[in-house]
N, C-alpha and C positions, 0 to 999 in steps of 0.2 A: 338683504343679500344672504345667502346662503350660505355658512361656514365650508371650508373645506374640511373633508372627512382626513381623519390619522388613523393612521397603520393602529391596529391594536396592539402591536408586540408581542402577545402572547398568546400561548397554545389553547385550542379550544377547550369550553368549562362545559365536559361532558355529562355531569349532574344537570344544569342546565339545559341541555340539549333533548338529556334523557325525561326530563321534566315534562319539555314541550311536545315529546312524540306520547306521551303521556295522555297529557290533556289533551291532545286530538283525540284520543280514544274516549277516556274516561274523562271529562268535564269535571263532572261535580267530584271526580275526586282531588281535586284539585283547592289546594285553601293560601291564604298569605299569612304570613308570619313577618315580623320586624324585618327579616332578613330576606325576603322576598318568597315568590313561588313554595309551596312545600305539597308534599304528594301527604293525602292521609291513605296511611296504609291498610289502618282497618277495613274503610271503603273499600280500596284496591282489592284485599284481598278477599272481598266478601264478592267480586264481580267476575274474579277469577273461579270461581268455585260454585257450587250447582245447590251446595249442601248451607247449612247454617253455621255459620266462622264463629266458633265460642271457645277460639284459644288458641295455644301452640299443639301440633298435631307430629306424632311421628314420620319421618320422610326417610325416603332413601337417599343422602347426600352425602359430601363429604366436610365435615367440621372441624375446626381446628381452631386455636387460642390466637390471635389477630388476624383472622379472616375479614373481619369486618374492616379492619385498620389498611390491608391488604386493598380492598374494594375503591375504599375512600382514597388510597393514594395512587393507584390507579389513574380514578379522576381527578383530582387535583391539576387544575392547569398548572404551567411554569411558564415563568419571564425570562427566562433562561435563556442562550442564545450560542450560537458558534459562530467563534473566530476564526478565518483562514489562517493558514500558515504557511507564508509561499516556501520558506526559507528550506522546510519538508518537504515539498510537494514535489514532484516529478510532472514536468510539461502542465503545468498548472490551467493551462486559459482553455488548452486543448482537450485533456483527459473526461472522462465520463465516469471513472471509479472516484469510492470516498472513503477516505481512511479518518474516524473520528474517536478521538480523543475523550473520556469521561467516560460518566455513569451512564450506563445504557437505560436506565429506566429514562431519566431527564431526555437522552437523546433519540427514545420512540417516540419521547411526547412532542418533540420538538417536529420530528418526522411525520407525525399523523397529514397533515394537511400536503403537503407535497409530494409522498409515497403514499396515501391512501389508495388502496387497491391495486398497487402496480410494483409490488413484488412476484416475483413467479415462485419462488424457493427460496427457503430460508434453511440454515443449516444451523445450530448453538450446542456447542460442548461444555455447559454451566458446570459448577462445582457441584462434585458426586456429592457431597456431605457426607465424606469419612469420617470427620473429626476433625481431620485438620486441614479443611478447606475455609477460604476465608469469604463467609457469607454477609454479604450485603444489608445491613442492616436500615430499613428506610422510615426511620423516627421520625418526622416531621415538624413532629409538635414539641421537639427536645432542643435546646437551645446548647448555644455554640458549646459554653464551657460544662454541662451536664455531658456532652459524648463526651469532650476530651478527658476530663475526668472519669467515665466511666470505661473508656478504651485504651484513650492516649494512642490513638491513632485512626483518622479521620482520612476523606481523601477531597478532592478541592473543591468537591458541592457541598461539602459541609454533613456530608454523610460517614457515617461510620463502617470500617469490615473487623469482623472479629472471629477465630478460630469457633468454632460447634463443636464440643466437644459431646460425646455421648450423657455423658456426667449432666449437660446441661437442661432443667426441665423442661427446654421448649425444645427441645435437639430437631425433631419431626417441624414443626409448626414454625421455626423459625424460618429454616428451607421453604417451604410453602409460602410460608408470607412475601418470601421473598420472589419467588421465580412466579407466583399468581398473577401479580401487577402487568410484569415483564412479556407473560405470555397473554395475556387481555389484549396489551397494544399492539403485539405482535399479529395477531391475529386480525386490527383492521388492517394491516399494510398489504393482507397477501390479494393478490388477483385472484378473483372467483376460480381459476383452475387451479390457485395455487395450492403449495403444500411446506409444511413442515416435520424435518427431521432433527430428532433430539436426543445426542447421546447421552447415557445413563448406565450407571451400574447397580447390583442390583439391591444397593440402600433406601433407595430412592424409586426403583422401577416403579413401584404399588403406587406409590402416592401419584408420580408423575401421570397415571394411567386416570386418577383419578380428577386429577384436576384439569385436564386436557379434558379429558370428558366432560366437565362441565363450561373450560372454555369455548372448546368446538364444536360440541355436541358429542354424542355415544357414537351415532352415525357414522359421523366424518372418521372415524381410526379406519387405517391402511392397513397397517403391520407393524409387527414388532419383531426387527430384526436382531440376530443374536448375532454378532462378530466377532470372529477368534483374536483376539488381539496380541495372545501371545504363543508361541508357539513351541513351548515347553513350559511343565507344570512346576511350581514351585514348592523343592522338597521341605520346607522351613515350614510350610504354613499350619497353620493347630487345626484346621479341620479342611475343608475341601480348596483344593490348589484353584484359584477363580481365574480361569484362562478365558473369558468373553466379556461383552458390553452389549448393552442394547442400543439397539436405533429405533426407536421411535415415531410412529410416523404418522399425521392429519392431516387432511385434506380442507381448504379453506369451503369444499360446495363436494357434490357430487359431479361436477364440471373437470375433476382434475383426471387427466389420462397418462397413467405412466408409461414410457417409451418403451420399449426392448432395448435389451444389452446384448452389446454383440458376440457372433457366434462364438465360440470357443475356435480354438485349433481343432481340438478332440473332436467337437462336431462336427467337422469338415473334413477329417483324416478320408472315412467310406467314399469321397466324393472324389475318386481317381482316374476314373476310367474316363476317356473323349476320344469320341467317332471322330473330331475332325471336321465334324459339319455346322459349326457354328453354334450350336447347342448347348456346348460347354459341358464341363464335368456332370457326370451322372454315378450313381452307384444300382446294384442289382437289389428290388426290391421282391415282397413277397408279392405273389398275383392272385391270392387267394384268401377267401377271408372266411370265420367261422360258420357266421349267420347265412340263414340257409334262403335262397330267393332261384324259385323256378327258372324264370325267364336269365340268370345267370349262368346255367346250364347247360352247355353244348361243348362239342367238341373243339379243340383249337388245332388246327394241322402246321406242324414246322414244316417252311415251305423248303428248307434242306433236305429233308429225310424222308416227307410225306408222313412221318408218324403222327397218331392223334392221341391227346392230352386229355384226359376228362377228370374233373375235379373229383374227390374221394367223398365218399359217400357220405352228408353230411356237411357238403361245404359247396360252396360256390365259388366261380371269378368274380375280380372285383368290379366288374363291369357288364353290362350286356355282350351281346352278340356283335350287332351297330357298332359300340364303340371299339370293342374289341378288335373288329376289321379297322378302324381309322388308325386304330395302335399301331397295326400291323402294318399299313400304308409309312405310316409314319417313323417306321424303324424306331419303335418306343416298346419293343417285344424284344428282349433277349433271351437267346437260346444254347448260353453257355459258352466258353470259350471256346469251344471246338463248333459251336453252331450246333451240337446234335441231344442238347439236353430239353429240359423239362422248359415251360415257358418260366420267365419271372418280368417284369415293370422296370424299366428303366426309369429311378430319381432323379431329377436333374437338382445340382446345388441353386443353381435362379426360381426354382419354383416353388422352394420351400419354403418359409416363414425363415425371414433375414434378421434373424435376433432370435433371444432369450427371453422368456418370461422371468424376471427376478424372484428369486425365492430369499425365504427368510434363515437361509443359515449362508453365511459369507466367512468363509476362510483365508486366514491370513495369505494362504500362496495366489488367493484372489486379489483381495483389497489390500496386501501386506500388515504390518502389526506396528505395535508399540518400539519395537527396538527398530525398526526399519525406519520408522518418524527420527528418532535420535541420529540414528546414523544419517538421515537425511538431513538433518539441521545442521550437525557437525560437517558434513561435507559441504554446506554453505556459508559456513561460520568459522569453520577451521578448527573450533573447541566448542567444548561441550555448553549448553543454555539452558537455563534452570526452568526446565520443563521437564515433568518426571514421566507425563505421560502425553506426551504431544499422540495429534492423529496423524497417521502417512497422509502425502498427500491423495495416492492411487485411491484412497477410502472415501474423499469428498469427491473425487472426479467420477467413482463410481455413482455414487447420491446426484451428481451432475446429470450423468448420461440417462438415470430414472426421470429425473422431473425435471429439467432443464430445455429451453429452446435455443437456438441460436442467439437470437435479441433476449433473453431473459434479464432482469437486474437480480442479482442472489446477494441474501443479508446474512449476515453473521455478528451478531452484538454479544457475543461472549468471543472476540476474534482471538485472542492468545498470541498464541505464535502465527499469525494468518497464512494457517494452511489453508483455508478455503481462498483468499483471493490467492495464491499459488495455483489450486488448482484449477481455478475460474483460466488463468493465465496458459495454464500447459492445456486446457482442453482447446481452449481458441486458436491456437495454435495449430492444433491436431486437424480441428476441424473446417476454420477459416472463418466459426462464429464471432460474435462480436455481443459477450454476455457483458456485461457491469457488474462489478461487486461495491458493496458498503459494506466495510470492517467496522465492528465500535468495540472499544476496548478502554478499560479503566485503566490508567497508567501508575499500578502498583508498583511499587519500592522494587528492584532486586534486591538478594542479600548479597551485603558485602562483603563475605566471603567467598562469592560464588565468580566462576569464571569469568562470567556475562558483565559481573559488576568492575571487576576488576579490567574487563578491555573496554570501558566507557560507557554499558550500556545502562543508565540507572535507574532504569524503570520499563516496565514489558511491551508498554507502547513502543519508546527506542528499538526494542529488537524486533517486534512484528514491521515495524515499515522499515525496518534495513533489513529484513527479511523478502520482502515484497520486491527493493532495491534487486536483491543479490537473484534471486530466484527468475524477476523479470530481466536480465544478462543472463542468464543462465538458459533459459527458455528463447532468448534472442538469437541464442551463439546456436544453439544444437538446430535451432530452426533451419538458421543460415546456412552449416552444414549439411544437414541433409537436402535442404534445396540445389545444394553445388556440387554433391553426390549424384542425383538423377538425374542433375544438367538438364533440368525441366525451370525454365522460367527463373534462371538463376541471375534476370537482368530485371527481373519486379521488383517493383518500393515495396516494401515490409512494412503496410500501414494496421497493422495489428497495433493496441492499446496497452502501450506498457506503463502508463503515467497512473496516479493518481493525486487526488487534494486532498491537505491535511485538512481539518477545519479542530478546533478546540475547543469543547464544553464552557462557557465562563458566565458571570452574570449579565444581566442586560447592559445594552451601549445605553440603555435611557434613565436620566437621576429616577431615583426614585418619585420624584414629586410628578413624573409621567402617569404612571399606576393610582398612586395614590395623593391627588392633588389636594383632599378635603383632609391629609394628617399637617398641613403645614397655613402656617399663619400669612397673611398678605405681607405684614411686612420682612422677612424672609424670603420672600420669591425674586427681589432682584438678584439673589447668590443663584437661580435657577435661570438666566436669563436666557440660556441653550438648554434644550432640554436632555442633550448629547453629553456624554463622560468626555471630559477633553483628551483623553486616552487613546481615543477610538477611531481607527481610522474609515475611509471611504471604504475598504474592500470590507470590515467589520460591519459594517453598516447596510451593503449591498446583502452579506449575506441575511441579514436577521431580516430585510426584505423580502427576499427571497423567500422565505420561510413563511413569515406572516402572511405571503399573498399565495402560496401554496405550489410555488415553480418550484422545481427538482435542481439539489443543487450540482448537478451535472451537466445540467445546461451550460453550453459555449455561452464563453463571458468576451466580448471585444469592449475596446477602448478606443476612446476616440476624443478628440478635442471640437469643441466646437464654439464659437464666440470664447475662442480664449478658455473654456472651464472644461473638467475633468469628467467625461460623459463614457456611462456603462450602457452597452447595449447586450442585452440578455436573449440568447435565443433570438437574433434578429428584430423582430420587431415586441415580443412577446414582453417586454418592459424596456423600458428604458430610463436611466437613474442619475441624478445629479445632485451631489452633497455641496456644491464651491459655494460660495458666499455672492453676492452681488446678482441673485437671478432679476431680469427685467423680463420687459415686454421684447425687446428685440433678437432674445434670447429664445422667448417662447414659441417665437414665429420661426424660428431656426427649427427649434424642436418638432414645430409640427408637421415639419416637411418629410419627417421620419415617419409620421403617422401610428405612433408606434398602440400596441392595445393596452398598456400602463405606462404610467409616468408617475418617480416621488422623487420632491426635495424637500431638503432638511426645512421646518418650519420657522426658522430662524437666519435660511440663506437667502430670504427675498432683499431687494433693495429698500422696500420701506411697504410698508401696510397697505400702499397705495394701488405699489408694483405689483402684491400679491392675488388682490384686488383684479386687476387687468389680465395676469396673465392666466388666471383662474376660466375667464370669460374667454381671454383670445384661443386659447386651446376646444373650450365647448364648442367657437364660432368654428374657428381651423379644421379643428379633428375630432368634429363630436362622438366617435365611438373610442377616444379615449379616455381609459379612467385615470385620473390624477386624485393622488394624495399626500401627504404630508407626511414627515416623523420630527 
């Protein structure tokens, strides 16, 4: 009899993977070692090259002191896992946004298999590394009491953040080691049109250009936008007043197409005049154009005055003869307010190109600045929040309207104060889309001296999702009003998405003797007789499913009972999950009436070995295109 297969629980071991696409290629480069598969490099790299490999060779790259450390933890899988938290969440079962909690490295890796390729736009304002930004330190191989002894301040993955100071000899490479990992994973998540924008000042522009470049490739760079963020120079500073940031910007393919931003006022001002005939606003254009072409040559007669018009010596219409008469039919020839002037092209505003091409200098009176973000938090917060340099939100909704669709999911894993799910919130609004955001945010200390700490907020996480709170009421209310202003459809449901799910960074729901069963002696395993943390509830459980089997955890969650026991139905039929204890066979045949495409229960809720046994077979017999498995 056939075991039933278990969830792996953990994130894919992409050394591993990289191994096997490997040896598809190159066989014999391929050797074993104690520890399994091993790529020999000399081979590799003697297969790669034309010439004779007799050593290290000068390259064009970019190098740094733990790059290689960078690489390796990259790949590193994690058993890591998120726990929901409804008690956070807003419309939890309904919502389609994720607000999560921890270190954003552990929660890309978590992410790969369920968001692989199905971001559109990613947005991250990571730490400029002035000095006193507090950089991510990701030691792996450094045990508990070595950080807290070398920091004395850790955050709940057992990770370190510690100021960079200039002073420090890695001050450059510590940054790199750090946002390299970050942007690797990043980079599987996005959809082949997608894109990433990354703001940066300009400590860090150089390096960042450089490591993008070899994350993305050289190809893939868009632009580098320069944004005024401030809009007065600062007379204090010892040499040049720094009033901008850069936006940073790559393309996951050459698949991605950025949209037009819309017209201006300014460009629509000329577009005044209407005949009245359905046409719409036009403005007077020029009818003549430098380059010279025979057959554009004739004379044009104003059928007011019978005078004839011939282009200056040198010049032609912008049209033939032929269409010239159609112009004319067409009332698309103006001849001046009095009717008795020179010809000119009547523009219509409908024929023009409906948008802006985006350029790479954006001014504060565009995308607004750094003190208009403060002023905008305070206006939601009522005091001030210890963000020094929060972004407007008008700045992410800009980045929106470039690379964004209606349906897009947009990431942001340096969320902060989550200006981007704000802005995700006012554009949908605006527009009637129906985008998704994923916030991830490490829930660093406030100071308590600071406002934020003082009205209960004690950490950045608490103020981004009562952020999100205050901003999604905020965006509800101005909606409502302006709908009951135009007295347009002031009697429709407002099914716009203002909810989201908290979920939390924490270790596995599974003892460790799951992973690693061959570190423990037989007689010990009865203390393992669940292989579940008794901590851990059904919804903690549903999610790390979730994850392992590669479903988005955005997908609609219903509940249901059925023979008595506590039954998750995900995305309808796309899984379906039962943690209760006492699974039989009369159970099974309930379930299979659902038909559903997965099915797991706990490995330990069967009725007896027996039960596991039958209902393993009655599911194959029932509903053979479901997968069942165990945790």
């Amino acid at each position: 009899m056939n075991s039933i297969d278990k969830l792996d629980l953990r994130t894919p071991d992409f050394v591993s993977a990289n191994i096997e696409k490997l040896a598809a290629l190159f066989p014999h480069c391929v050797t074993e070692s104690a520890d399994g598969k091993k790529i020999d490099f000399d081979l590799l790299q003697q297969e790669l090259c034309n010439d004779i490999v007799e050593g290290n060779r000068e390259r064009y790259r970019l190098e740094w002191p733990g790059k290689r450390e960078a690489i390796v933890t990259a790949n590193m899988p994690t058993t890591k896992t998120l726990r929901p938290v409804r008690e956070d969440s807003v419309d939890f079962d309904n919502t389609e946004n994720l607000y999560i909690e921890g270190d954003n490295l552990e929660v890309l890796k978590l992410l790969q298999e369920s968001y692989f390729g199905k971001i559109k736009m990613i947005y991250i304002d990571p730490p400029y590394n002035t000095g006193n930004d507090f950089v991510y330190k990701d030691n792996f191989a450094t045990d508990r009491e070595t950080e807290l002894f070398e920091s004395g301040q850790i955050d709940e993955c057992n990770r370190r953040m510690v100021a960079n100071p200039e002073t420090s000899g890695r001050y450059h490479s510590d940054w790199l080691t750090m946002m390299y990992p970050r942007l690797k994973l990043a980079r599987n998540l996005l959809t082949d049109d997608g894109v990433i924008f990354i703001s940066i000042d300009d400590n860090e522009v150089h390096n960042l250009r450089k490591i993008c470049d070899e994350v993305f490739g050289e190809v893939n760079f868009v632009a580098n936008v320069v944004w005024q963020k401030k809009y007065a120079a600062t007379n204090d500073s010892k040499g040049f007043s720094a009033t901008h940031d850069h936006i940073i910007i790559y393309q996951r393919s050459d698949e991605f197409n950025r949209n037009l931003l819309p017209r201006t006022v300014e460009q629509n001002v000329p577009y005044k005049n209407d005949d009245n005939d359905g046409k719409g606003l036009w403005r007077a254009d020029n009818i003549l154009v430098k380059s010279f072409s025979s057959n554009c040559v004739y004379p044009i007669v104003n059928p007011n005055t019978g005078v004839e018009f011939l282009p200056p010596e040198g010049s032609c219409w912008r049209a033939n003869q032929d269409t010239m008469l159609k112009w004319l039919s067409e009332n698309r020839i103006y001849f001046g307010k009095d009717g008795k002037g020179a010809p000119q092209l009547k523009r219509y505003l409908n024929e023009v190109q409906q948008g802006r091409v985006p350029i790479t200098w954006w001014t504060f009176q565009e995308v607004g600045h750094n003190d208009a973000a403060n002023k905008e938090l305070t206006a939601l917060f009522g005091a001030k929040t210890p963000f020094d340099t929060p972004k407007p939100s008008t700045l992410v909704r800009q980045i929106l309207l470039i690379a964004s669709k209606t349906d897009s999911i947009i990431l942001d894993f340096f969320s902060g104060s989550a200006t981007t799910a704000h802005a995700v919130m006012q554009l949908n609004a605006e527009d009637g889309g129906n985008r998704k955001y994923i916030m991830v945010q490490l829930p660093e200390q406030t100071d308590e001296k600071s406002e934020a700490y003082k009205a209960g907020y004690q950490n950045i996480c608490e103020i981004g999702k009562e952020r999100i709170r205050r901003a999604a009421n905020k965006v509800k209310e101005e909606k409502r009003s302006k709908t009951e202003k135009e007295g347009l459809f002031a009697n429709v449901e407002d099914t716009q998405d203002y909810g989201f799910r908290v979920y939390r960074l924490a270790e596995s729901n599974m003892q460790d003797v799951y992973y690693r069963p061959q570190d423990y002696k037989q007689e010990s395993m009865d203390m393992f007789a669940d292989n579940i943390k008794p901590d851990r509830t059904a919804d903690d459980l549903l999610a790390q499913v979730m994850l392992d089997w590669g479903l988005p955890l955005s997908y609609k969650i219903d509940q249901a009972s059925i023979n008595g026991k506590q039954v998750f139905r995900v995305a309808q039929d796309s899984l379906l999950a039962c943690f209760d204890k006492g699974i039989d066979e009369a159970f099974a045949k309930e379930i299979a009436k659902e038909k559903p495409l997965r099915v797991v229960f706990r490995d330990s809720g069967f009725a007896s070995d027996t039960a596991k046994i039958n209902v393993q077979q009655l599911l194959k017999q029932l509903t053979p295109e479901t997968e069942m498995k165990v945790i």
